[in-house]
N, C-alpha and C positions, 0 to 999 in steps of 0.2 A: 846245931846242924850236924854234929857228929853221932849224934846218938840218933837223927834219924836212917844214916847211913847204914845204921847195923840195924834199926829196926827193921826199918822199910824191908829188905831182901831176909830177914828173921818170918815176919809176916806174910809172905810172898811162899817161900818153904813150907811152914804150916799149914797153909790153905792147900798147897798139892799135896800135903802129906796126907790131908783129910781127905782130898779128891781122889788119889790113891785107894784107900782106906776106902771108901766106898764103891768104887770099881770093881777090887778084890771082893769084896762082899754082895757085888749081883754074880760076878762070874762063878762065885763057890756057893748058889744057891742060897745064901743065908736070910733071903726076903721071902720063902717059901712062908706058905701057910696051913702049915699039916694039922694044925687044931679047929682050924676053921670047916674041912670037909665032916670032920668029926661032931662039930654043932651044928651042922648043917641038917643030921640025920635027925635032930632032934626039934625040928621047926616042922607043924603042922600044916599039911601042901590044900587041908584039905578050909580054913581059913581062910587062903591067898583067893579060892574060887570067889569066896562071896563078897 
């Protein structure tokens, strides 16, 4: 019982640290997709017609 006492709130921290951790990472742009516009150029528009 005492070792769940220090997991439980051990596991409970890690998950906000991740949730943290990915918050930080939409606000600082890091889910951008600058390579994607760049293959973009390379996909034939004239295909999609037919």
């Amino acid at each position: 019982m005492n070792g769940l006492a220090i997991l439980i709130p051990v596991a409970i921290g890690l998950g906000l640290l991740g949730l943290a951790a990915f918050f930080w990472a939409l606000r600082h742009d890091q889910f951008d997709d600058p390579d994607g516009a760049a293959a973009r150029i390379l996909i034939d528009d004239e295909e999609e017609g037919r």
